[in-house]
FIKOLZA-1660 file (N, C-alpha, C; in steps of 0.1 Angstrom, whole numbers, plus 5000, padded with zeros to 4 digits):
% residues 129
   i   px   py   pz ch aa at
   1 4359 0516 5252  A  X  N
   1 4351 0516 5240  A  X CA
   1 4357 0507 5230  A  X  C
   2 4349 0499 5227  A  X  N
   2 4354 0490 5216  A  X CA
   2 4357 0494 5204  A  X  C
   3 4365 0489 5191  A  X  N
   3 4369 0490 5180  A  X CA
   3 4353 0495 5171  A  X  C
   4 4344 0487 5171  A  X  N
   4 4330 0488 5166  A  X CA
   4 4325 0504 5171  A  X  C
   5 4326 0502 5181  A  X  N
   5 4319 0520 5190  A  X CA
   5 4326 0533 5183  A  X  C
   6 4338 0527 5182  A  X  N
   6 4346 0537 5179  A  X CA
   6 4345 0541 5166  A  X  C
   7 4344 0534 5158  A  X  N
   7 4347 0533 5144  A  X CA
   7 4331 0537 5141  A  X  C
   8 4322 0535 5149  A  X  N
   8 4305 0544 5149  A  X CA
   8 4310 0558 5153  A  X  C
   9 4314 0563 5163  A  X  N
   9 4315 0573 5168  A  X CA
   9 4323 0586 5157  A  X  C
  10 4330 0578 5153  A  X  N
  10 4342 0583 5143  A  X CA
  10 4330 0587 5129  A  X  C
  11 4325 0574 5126  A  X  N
  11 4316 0577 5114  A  X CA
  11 4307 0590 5115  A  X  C
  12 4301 0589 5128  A  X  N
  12 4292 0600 5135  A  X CA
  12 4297 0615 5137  A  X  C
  13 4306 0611 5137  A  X  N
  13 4315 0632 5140  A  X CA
  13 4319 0632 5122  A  X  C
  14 4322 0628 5116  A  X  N
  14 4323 0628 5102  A  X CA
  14 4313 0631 5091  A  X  C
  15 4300 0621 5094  A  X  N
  15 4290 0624 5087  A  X CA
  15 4285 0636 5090  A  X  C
  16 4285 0642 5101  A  X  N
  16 4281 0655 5104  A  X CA
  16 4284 0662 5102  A  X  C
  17 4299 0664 5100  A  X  N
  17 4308 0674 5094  A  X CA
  17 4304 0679 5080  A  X  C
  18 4306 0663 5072  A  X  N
  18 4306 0668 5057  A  X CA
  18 4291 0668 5055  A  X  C
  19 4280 0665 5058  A  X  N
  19 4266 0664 5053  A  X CA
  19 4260 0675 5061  A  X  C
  20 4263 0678 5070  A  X  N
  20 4254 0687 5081  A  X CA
  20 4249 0678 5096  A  X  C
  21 4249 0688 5104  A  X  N
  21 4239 0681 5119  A  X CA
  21 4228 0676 5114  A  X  C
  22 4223 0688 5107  A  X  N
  22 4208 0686 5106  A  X CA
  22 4207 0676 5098  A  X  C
  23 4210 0675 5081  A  X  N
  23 4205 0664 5074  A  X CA
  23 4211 0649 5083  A  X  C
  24 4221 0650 5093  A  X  N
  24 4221 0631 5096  A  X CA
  24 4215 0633 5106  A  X  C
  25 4211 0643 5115  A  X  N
  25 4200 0642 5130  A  X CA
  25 4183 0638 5118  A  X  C
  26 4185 0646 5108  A  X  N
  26 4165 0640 5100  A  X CA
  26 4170 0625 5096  A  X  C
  27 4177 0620 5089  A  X  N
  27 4181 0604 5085  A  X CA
  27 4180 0595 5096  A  X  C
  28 4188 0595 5109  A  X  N
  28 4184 0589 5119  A  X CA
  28 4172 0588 5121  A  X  C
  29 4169 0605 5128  A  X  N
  29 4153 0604 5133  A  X CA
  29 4142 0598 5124  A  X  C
  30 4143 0597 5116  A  X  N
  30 4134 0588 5102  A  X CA
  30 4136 0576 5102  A  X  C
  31 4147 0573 5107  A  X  N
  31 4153 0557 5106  A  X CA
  31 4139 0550 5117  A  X  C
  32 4134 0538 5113  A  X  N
  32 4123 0530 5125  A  X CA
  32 4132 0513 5124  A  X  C
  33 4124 0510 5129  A  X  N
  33 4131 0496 5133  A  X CA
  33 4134 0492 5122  A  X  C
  34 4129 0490 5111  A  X  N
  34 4135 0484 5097  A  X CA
  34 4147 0490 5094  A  X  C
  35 4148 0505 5092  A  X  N
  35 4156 0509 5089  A  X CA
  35 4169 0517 5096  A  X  C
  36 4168 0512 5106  A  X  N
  36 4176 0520 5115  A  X CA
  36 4187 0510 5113  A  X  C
  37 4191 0498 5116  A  X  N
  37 4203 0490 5109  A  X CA
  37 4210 0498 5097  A  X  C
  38 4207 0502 5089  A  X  N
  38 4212 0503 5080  A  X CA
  38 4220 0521 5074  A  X  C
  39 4210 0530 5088  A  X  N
  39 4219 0539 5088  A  X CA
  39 4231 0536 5094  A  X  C
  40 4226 0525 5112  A  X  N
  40 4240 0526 5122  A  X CA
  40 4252 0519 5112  A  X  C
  41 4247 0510 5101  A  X  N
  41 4259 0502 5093  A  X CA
  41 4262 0516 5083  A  X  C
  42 4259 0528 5073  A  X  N
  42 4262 0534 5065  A  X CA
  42 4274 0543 5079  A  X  C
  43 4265 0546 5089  A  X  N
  43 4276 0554 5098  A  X CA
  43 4285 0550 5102  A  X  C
  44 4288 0535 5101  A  X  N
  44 4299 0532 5109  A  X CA
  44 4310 0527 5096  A  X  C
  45 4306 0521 5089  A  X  N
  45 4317 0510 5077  A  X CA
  45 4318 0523 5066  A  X  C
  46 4307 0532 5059  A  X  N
  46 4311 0540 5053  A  X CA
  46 4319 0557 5057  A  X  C
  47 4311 0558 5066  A  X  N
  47 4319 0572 5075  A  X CA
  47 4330 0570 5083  A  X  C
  48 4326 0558 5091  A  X  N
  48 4339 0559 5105  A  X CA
  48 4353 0548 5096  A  X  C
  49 4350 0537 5086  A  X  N
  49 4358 0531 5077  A  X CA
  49 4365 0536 5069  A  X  C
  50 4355 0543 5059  A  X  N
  50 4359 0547 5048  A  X CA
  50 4361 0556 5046  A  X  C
  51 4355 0570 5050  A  X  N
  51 4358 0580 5049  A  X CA
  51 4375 0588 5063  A  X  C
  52 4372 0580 5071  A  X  N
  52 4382 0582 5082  A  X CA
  52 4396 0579 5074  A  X  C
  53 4397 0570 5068  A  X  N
  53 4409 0564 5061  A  X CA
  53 4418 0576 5060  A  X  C
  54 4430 0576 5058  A  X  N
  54 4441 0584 5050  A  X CA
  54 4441 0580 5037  A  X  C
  55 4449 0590 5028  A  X  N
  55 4453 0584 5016  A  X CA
  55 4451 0598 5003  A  X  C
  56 4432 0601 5008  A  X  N
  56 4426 0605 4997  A  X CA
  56 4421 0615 5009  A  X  C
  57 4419 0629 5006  A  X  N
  57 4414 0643 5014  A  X CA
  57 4397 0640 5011  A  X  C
  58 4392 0645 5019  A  X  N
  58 4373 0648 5019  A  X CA
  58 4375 0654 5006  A  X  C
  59 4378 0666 5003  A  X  N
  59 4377 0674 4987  A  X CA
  59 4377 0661 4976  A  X  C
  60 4385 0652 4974  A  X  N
  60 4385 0641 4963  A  X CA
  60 4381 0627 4966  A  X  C
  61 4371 0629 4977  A  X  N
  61 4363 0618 4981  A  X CA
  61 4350 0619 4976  A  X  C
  62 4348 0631 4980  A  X  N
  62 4335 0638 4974  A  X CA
  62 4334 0637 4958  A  X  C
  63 4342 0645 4953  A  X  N
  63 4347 0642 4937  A  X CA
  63 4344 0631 4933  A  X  C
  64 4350 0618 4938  A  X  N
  64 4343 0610 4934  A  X CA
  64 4330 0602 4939  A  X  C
  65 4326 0601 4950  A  X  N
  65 4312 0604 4952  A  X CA
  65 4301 0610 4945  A  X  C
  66 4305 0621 4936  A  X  N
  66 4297 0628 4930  A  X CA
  66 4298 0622 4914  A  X  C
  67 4305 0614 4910  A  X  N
  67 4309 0612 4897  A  X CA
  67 4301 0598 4900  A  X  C
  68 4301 0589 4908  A  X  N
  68 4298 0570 4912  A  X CA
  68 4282 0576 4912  A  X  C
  69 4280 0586 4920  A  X  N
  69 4267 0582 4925  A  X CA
  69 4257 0591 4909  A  X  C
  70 4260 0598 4903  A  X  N
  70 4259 0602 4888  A  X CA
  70 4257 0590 4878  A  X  C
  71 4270 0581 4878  A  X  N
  71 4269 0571 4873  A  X CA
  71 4259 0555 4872  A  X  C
  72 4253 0556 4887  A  X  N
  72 4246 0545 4893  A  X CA
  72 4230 0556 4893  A  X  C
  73 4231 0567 4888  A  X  N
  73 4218 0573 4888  A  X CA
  73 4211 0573 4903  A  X  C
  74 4218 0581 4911  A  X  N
  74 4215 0575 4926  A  X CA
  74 4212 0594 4927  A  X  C
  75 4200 0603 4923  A  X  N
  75 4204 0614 4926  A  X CA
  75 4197 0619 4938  A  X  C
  76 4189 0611 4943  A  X  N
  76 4190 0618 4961  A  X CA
  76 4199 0616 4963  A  X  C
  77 4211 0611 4967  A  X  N
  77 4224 0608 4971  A  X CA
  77 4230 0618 4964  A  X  C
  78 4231 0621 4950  A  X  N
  78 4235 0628 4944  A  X CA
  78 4237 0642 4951  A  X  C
  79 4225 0646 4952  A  X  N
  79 4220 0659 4956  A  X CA
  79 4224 0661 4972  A  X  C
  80 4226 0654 4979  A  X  N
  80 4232 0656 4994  A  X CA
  80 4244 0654 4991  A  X  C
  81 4253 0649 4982  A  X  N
  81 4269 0648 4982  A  X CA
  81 4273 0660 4973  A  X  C
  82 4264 0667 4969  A  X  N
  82 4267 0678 4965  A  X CA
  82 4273 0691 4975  A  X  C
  83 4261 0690 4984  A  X  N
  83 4259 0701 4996  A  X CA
  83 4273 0695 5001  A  X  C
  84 4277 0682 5002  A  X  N
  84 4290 0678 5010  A  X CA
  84 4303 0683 5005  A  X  C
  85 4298 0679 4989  A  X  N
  85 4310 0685 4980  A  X CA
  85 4316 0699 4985  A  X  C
  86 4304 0709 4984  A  X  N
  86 4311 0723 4986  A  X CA
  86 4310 0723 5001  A  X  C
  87 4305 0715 5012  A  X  N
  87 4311 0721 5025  A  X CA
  87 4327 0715 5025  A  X  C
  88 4328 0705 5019  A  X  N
  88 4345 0704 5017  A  X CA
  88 4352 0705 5011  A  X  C
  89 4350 0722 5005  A  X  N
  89 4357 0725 5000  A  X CA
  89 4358 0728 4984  A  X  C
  90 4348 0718 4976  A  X  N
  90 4349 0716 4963  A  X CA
  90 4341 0732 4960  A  X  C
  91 4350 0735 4945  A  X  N
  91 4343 0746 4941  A  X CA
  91 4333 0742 4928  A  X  C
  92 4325 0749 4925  A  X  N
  92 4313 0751 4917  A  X CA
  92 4319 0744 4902  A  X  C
  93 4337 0750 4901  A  X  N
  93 4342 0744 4882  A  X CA
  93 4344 0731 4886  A  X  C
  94 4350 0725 4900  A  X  N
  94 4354 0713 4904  A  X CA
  94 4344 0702 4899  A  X  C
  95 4334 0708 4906  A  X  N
  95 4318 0703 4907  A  X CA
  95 4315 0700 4893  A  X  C
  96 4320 0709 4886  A  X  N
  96 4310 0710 4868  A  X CA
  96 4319 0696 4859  A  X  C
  97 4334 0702 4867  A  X  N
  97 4343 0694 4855  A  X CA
  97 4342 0679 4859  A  X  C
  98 4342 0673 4872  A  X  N
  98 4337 0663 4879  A  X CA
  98 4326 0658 4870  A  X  C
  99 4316 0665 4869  A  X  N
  99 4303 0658 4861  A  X CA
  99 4304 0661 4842  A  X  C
 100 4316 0667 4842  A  X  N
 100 4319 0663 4829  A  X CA
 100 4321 0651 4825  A  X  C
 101 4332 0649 4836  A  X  N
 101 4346 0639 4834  A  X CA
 101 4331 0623 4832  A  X  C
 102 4319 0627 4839  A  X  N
 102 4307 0617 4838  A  X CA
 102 4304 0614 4825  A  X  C
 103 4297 0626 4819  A  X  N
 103 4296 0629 4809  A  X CA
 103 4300 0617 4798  A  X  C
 104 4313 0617 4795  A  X  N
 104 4319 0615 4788  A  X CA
 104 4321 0598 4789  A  X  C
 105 4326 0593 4803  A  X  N
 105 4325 0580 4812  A  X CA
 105 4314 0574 4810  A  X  C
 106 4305 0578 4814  A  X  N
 106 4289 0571 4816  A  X CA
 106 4280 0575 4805  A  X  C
 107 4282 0585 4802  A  X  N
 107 4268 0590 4796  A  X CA
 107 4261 0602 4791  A  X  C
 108 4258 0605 4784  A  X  N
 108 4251 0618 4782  A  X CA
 108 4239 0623 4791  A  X  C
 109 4230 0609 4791  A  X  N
 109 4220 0608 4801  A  X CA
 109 4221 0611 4820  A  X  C
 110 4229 0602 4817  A  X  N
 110 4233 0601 4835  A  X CA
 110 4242 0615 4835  A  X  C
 111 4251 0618 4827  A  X  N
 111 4260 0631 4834  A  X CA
 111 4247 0643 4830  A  X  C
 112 4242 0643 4822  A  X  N
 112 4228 0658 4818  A  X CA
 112 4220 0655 4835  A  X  C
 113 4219 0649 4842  A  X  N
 113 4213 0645 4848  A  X CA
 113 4214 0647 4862  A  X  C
 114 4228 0643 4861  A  X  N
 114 4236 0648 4874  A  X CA
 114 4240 0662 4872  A  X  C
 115 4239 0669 4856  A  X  N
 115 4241 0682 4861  A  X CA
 115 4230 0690 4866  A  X  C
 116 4218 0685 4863  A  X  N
 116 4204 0691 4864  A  X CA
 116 4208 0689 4883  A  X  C
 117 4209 0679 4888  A  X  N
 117 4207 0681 4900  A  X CA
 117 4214 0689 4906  A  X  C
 118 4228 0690 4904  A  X  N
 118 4237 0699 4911  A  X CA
 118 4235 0713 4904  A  X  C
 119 4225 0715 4896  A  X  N
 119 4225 0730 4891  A  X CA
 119 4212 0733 4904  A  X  C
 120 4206 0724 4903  A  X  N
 120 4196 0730 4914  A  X CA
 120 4201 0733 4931  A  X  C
 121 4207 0722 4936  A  X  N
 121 4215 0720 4949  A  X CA
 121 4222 0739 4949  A  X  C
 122 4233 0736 4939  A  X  N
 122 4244 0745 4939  A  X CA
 122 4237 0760 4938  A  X  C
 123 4226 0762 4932  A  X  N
 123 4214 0772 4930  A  X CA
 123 4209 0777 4945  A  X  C
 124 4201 0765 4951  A  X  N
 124 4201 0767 4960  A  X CA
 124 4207 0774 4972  A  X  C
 125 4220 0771 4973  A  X  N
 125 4235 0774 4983  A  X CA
 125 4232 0786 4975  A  X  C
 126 4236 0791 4966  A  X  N
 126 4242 0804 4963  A  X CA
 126 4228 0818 4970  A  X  C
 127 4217 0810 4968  A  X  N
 127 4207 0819 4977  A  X CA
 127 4205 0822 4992  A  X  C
 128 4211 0813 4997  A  X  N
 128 4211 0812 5014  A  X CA
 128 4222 0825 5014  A  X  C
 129 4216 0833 5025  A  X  N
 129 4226 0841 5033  A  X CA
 129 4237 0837 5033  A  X  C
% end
């Protein structure tokens, strides 16, 4: 297996981990010919690259994930790096102080914003079995 395969495959047991089976098996399966490039490039350079790295733990990857993508007003992304945030690990004040730390950085707008989303996400989780 080549450096490329690997570094997909890597992305692929990763993204599954922190996002879920299910939400990256619906992103693929939705992916069509236009858009299917651009998940196999997010799975391979951002999951199996970047996230694979040492240095920094999934808990403060997320963290900031959740603070960038707040900041860039990106809140579908928002809202799925949330569910990531607490499968790894991040707790609910992590989560809050995180989108303070926005707040204050970006914006009143963009962090009110980001908290509306993760109050619904994090709302959500707490009702599941």
């Amino acid at each position: 297996m080549n450096q490329h395969n690997q570094r997909y495959e890597e992305g692929l047991r990763i993204r599954r981990e922190v996002m879920g089976a299910a939400h990256v098996e619906h992103s693929m399966a939705a992916a069509d010919e236009f858009t299917l490039p651009v998940q196999e490039m997010v799975t391979e350079f951002c999951w199996g690259g970047l996230w694979s790295r040492e240095g920094l733990d999934r808990k403060t990857r997320s963290m900031l994930n959740l603070v960038i993508l707040a900041a860039l007003n990106r809140n579908h992304e928002l809202a799925a790096h949330v569910r990531g945030a607490v499968t790894n690990g991040c707790t609910e004040t992590e989560i809050r102080e995180s989108l303070l730390h926005t707040v204050i950085y970006c914006g009143a707008p963009a962090g009110l914003e980001a908290f509306r989303v993760a109050d619904s996400v994090l709302e959500e989780l707490r009702d599941r079995p």
